[in-house]
C-alpha positions as CSV (number, residue, x, y, z in Angstrom):
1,X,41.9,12.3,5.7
2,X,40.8,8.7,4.9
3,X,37.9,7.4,2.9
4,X,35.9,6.4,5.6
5,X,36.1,10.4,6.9
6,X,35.3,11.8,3.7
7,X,32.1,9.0,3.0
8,X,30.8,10.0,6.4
9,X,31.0,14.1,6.1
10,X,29.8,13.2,2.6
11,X,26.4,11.5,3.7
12,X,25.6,14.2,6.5
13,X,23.9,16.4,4.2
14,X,23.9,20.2,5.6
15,X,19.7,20.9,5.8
16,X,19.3,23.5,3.3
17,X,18.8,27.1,4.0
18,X,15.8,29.3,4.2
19,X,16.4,31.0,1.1
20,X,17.7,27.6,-0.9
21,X,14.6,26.2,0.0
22,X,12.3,28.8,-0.9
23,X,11.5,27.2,-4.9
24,X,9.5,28.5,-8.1
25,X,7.2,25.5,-7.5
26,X,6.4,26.8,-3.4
27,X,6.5,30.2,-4.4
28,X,3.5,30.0,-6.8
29,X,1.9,27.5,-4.7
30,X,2.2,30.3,-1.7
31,X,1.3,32.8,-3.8
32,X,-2.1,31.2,-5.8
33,X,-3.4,30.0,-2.3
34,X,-3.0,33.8,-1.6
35,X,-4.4,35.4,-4.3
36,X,-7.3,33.1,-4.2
37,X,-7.8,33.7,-0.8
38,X,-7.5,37.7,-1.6
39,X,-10.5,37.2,-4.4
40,X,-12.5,35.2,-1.9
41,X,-12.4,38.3,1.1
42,X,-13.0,41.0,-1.8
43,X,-15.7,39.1,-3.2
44,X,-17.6,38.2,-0.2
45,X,-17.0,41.1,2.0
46,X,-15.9,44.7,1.7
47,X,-12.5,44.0,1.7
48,X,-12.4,48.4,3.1
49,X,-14.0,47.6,6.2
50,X,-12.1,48.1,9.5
51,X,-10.3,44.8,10.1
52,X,-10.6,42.9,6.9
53,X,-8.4,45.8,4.7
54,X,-5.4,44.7,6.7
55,X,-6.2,41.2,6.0
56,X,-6.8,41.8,2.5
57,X,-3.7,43.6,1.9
58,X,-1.5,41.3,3.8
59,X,-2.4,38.6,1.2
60,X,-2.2,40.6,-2.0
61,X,1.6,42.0,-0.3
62,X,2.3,37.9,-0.4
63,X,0.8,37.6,-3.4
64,X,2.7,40.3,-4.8
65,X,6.2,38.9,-3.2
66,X,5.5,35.7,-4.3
67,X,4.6,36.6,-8.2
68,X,8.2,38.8,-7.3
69,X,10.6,35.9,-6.2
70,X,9.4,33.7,-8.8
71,X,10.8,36.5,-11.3
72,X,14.0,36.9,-9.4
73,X,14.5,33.1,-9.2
74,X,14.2,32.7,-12.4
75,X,16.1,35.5,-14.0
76,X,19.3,34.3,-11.4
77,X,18.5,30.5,-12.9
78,X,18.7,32.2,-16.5
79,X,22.1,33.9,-15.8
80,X,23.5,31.0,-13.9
81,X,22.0,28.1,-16.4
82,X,21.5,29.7,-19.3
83,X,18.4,29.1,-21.9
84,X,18.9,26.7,-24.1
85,X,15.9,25.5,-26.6
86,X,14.5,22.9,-24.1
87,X,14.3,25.3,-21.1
88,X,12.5,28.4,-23.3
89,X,8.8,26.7,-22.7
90,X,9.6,26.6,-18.9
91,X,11.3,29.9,-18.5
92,X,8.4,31.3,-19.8
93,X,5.6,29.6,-17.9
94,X,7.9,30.8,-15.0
95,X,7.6,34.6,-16.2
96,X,4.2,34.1,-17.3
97,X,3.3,32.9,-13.6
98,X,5.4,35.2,-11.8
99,X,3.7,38.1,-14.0
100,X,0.3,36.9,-13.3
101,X,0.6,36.7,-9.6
102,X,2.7,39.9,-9.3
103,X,0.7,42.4,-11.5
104,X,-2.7,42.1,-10.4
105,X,-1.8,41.8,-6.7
106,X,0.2,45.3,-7.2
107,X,-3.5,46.6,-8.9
108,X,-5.5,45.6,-6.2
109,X,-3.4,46.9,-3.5
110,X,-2.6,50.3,-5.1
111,X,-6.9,50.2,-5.5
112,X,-7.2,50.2,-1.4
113,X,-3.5,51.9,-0.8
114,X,-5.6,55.2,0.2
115,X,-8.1,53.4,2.7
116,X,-5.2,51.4,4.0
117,X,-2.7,54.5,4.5
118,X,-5.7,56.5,6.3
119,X,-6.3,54.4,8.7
120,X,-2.7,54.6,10.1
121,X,-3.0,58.5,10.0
């Protein structure tokens, strides 16, 4: 293989995938958009009326998966990269976020699980 072969298959750049290009920095952006947007519907409206409880619980489900990813991301970056005592201030803003999207979304959706399963009974 020449040189000019391998500096051409080197600058075509394979697009990333789906999952490569799913980051800790879209995943809480994704997921605070979400969770704001799941405050906003139970604060103005009755987030257990007919059509808004599917609504409602569709965003705290992303708000949950996001909060979830951003734990799994990071905890594969810790075993891959390791933690060394310049990365401990972001590997915990990481957990800290991922906790804070992830636990309160799982509250609020357990609070309405029982109005959400009876109307698909």
């Amino acid at each position: 293989m020449s040189l000019r072969t391998k500096r051409r298959q080197a600058r075509r750049a394979q697009p990333p995938s789906l999952l490569q290009a799913w980051t800790i920095s879209r995943a809480t952006g994704v997921g605070a958009v979400s969770g704001l947007l799941s405050i906003l519907v139970a604060g103005l409206f009755d987030p257990t009326g007919e059509p808004l409880i599917f609504v409602y619980a569709a965003l705290l489900v992303v708000t949950a998966t996001c909060g979830a990813s951003i734990l799994w991301i990071t905890a594969f970056d810790m075993r891959a990269r390791g933690t060394s005592g310049r990365m401990r201030p972001i590997r915990g803003f990481d957990l800290g976020t991922g906790l804070i999207l992830l636990l309160p979304s799982l509250y609020a959706l357990s609070q309405v699980w029982d109005d959400l399963v009876a109307r698909f009974s």
